[in-house]
PAGUVO-583348 format. One line per 8 residues: number of its first residue (from 1); their letters; for each residue y, z, x of C-alpha. Coordinates in steps of 0.2 Angstrom, whole numbers, plus 5000, padded with zeros to 4 digits. Example, Ala and Ser with C-alpha at 12.3 -4.5 7.8 and 13.67 -1.06 7.14 Angstrom:
BEGIN
1> as> 4978/5039/5062  4995/5036/5068 .
***
This chain:
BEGIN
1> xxxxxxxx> 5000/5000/5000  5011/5004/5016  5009/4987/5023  5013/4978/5007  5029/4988/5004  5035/4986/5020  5031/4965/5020  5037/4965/5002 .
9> xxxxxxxx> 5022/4955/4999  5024/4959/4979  5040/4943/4983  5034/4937/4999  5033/4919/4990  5050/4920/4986  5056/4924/5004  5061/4909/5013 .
17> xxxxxxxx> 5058/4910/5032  5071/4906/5044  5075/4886/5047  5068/4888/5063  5052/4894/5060  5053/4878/5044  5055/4867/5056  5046/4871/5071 .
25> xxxxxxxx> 5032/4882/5066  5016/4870/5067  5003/4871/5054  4998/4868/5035  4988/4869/5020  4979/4854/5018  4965/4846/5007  4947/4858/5004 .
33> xxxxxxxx> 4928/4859/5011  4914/4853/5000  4913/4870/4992  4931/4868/4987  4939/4881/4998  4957/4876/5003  4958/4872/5024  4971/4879/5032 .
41> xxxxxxxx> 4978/4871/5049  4984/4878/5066  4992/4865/5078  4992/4875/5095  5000/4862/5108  5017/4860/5102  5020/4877/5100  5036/4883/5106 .
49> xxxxxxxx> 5034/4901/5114  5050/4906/5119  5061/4894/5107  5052/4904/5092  5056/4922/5100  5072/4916/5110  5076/4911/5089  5070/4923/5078 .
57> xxxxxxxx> 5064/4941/5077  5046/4944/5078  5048/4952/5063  5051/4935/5056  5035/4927/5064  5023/4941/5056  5033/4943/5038  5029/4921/5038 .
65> xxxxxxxx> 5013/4922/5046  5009/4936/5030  5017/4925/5019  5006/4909/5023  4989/4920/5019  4997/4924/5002  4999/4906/4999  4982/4903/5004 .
73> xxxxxxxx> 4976/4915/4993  4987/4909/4978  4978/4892/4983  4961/4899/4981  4968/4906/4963  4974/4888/4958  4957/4882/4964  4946/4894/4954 .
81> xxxxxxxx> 4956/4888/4938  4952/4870/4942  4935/4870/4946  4927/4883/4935  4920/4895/4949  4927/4908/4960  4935/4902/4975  4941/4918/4990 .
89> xxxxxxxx> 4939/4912/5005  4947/4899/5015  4942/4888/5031  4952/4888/5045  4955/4874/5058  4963/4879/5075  4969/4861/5083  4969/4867/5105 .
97> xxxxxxxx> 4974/4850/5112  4989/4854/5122  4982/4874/5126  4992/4878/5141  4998/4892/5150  5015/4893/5141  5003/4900/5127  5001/4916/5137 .
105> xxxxxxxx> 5017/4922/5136  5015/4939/5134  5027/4942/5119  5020/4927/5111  5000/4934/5111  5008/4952/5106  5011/4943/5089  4997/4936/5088 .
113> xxxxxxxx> 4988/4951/5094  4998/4961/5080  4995/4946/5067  4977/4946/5071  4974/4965/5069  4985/4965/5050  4973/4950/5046  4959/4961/5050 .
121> xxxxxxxx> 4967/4977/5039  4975/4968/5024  4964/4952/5020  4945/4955/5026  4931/4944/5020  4944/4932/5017  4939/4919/5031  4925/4909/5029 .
129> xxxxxxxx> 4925/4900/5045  4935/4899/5061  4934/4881/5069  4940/4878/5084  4944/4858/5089  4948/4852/5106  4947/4867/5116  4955/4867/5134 .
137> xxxxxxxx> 4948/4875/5150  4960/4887/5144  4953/4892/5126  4939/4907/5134  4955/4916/5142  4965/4915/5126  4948/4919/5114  4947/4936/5124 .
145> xxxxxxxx> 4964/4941/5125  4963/4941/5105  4944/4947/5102  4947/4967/5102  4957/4962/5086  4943/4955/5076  4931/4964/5069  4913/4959/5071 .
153> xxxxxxxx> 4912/4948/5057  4925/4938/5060  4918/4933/5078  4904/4927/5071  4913/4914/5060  4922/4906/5075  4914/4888/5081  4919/4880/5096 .
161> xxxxxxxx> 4915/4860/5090  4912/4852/5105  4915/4833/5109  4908/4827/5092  4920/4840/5084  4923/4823/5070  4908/4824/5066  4907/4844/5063 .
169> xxxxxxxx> 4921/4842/5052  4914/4831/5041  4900/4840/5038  4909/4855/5029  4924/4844/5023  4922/4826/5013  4931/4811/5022  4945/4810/5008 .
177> xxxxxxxx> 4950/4827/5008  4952/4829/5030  4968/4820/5040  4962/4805/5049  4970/4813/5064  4955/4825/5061  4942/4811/5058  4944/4810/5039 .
185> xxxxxxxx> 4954/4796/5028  4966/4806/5020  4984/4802/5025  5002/4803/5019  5007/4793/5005  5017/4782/5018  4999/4780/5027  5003/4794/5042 .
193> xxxxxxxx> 4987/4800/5049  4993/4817/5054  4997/4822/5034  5015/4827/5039  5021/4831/5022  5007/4846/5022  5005/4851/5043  5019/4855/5052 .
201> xxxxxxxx> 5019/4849/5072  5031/4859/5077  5040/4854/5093  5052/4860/5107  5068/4870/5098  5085/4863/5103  5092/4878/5114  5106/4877/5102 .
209> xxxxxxxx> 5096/4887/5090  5094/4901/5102  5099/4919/5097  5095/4926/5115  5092/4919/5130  5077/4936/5134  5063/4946/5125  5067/4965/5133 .
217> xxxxxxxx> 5053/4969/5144  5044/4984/5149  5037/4984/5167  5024/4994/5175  5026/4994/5192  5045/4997/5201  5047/4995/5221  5063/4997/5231 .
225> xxxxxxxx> 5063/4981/5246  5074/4984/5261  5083/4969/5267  5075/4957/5278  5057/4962/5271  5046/4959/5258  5031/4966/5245  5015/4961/5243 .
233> xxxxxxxx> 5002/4965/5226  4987/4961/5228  4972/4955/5215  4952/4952/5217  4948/4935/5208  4929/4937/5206  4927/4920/5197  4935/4902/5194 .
241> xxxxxxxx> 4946/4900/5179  4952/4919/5176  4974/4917/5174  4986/4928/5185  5000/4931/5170  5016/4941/5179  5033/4945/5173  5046/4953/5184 .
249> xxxxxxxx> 5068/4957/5187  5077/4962/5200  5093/4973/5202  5110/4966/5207  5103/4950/5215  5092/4935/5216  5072/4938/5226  5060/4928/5232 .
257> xxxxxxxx> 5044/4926/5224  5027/4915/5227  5008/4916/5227  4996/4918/5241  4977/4917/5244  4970/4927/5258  4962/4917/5272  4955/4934/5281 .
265> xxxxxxxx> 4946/4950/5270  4953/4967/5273  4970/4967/5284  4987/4964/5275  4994/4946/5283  5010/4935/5284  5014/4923/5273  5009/4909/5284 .
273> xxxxxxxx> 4993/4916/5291  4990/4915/5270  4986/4898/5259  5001/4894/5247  4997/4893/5234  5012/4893/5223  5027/4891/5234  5039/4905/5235 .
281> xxxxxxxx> 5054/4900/5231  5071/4911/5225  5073/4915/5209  5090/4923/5197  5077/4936/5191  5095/4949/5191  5101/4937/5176  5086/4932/5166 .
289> xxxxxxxx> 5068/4940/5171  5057/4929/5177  5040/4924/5169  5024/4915/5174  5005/4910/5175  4992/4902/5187  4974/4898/5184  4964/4902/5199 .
297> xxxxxxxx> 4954/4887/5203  4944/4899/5216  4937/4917/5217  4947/4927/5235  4960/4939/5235  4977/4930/5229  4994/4940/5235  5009/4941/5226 .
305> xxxxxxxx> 5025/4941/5238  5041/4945/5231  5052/4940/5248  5068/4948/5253  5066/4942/5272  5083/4928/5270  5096/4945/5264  5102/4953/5280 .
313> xxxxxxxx> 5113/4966/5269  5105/4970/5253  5089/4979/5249  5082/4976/5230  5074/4983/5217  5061/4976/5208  5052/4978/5191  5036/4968/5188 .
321> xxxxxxxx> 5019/4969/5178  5006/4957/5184  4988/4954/5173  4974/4945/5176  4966/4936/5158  4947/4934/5160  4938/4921/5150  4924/4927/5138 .
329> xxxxxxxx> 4909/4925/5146  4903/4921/5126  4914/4905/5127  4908/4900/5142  4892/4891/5137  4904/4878/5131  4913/4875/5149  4906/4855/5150 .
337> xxxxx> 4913/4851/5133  4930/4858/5137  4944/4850/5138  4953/4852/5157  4973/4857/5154 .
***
């Protein structure tokens, strides 16, 4: 009762999201299975990370995200009326062409983390299946990072479709009532194969729409560099595949940052006895904190350097937190029918 009070979900259908989350949020109801179940769409890859929450409040992203499942359950209300039979659950399609690492932004996955575990509370047993179309390398990594969310049940109604993910569709949905971007002949009264009057493909948000130019930041780690010196972290890759997600600031002035992988075991070493492996370079981490990702193509030590050998005068202090996103080993079984980023 909390939860819908809080959401307003009693009007949520009333509620208009914001016109940036209209125009640029991908995804859409569109067409049934064979039981009759309406089949909702996710379109991952031109998803906009930080032009969403760089626009909006997250608070907007979750109040339209719960405004889409009443929608869908007003769908599956419509749909009992029609056919004669009761109609609850819905069929999900998630569309990964285009996963990157730009999807890991960690205020991004903390929506979907926090939209996945209100799914979970609010609308259980409402998901008949989870299937997922044209996953890249990447999909394991971001499959784990959301699995603590989902209850038991719902894991076991994901399906990766592999290369012939067409011809899975077409098993649980008829030709006429799937996009034939999907493998079906269903299109857009003009003839457009992607059904754009019922999906939304989202796309990169004009910086003019922005509302802030940074998502505040908690770090976990702070370290005071003297000038002319610099400060390694150090992570253990056991395997190929696993992501290095950092996000750090700096007081007062710009620092250098890049990515190393230790040639020797056991002894701290210089940056050009290491292999670079993403080239330090300076960054205005004093004006807007810095963000990014690497996919480790190789198990070894890797060495973050934040470098503040070039400042003769100034030392820095720095705030960062640095993750490392393992793939589900569960997901893995379908590494040859992965799509590389």
């Amino acid at each position: 009762m909390e939860f819908r009070k809080t959401m307003d979900i009693d009007h949520i259908l009333d509620w208009q999201p914001p016109e940036v989350i209209q125009k640029y949020m991908p995804g859409g109801l569109c067409g049934y299975d064979r039981d009759g179940c309406p089949v909702w769409y996710d379109i991952i890859g031109p998803l906009d990370p930080k032009g969403l929450l760089f626009s909006v409040t997250k608070q907007d992203l979750l109040k339209t995200k719960m405004r889409d499942c009443e929608r869908i359950l007003h769908e599956c209300d419509l749909q009992t009326e029609r056919l004669g039979k009761k109609i609850e659950t819905i069929v999900m399609i998630f569309d990964c062409e285009g996963l990157g690492l730009k999807h890991f932004w960690k205020p991004l996955v903390e929506v979907y983390q926090e939209f996945f575990g209100l799914l979970e509370e609010n609308y259980p047993e409402t998901l008949k299946f989870m299937l997922i179309v044209k996953a890249t390398k990447l999909f394991p990594v971001g499959y784990n990072l959301m699995k603590p969310f989902l209850s038991e049940d719902t894991r076991r109604k994901i399906i990766v479709l592999g290369n012939n993910w067409k011809e899975g569709l077409l098993k649980l949905i008829s030709p006429e009532e799937l996009p034939a971007q999907f493998g079906g002949t269903l299109t857009d009264p003009d003839g457009n194969p992607k059904c754009l009057t019922k999906i939304n493909y989202g796309g990169e948000i004009p910086k003019s729409m922005y509302v802030r130019d940074q998502v505040k930041t908690q770090y976990e780690h702070s370290v005071q560099i003297n000038r002319g010196s610099s400060h390694q972290v150090e992570y253990e890759i056991l395997f190929p595949g696993c992501v290095l997600r950092w996000q750090f600031s700096s007081d007062g002035a710009d620092i250098g940052f890049g990515v190393f992988l230790k040639t020797k075991m056991g002894e701290r070493q210089r940056a050009g006895e290491m292999t670079e492996v993403l080239p330090s370079q300076r960054y205005n981490a004093h004006m807007v904190p810095e963000d990014g990702n690497l996919t480790c193509s190789e198990a070894g030590v890797y060495v973050l350097r934040f470098d503040n050998t070039y400042s003769f005068v100034h030392a820095k202090k720095v705030s960062f937190t640095v993750e490392v996103l393992l793939p589900d080993e569960g997901m893995q079984k379908y590494d040859k029918e992965l799509t590389p980023v």
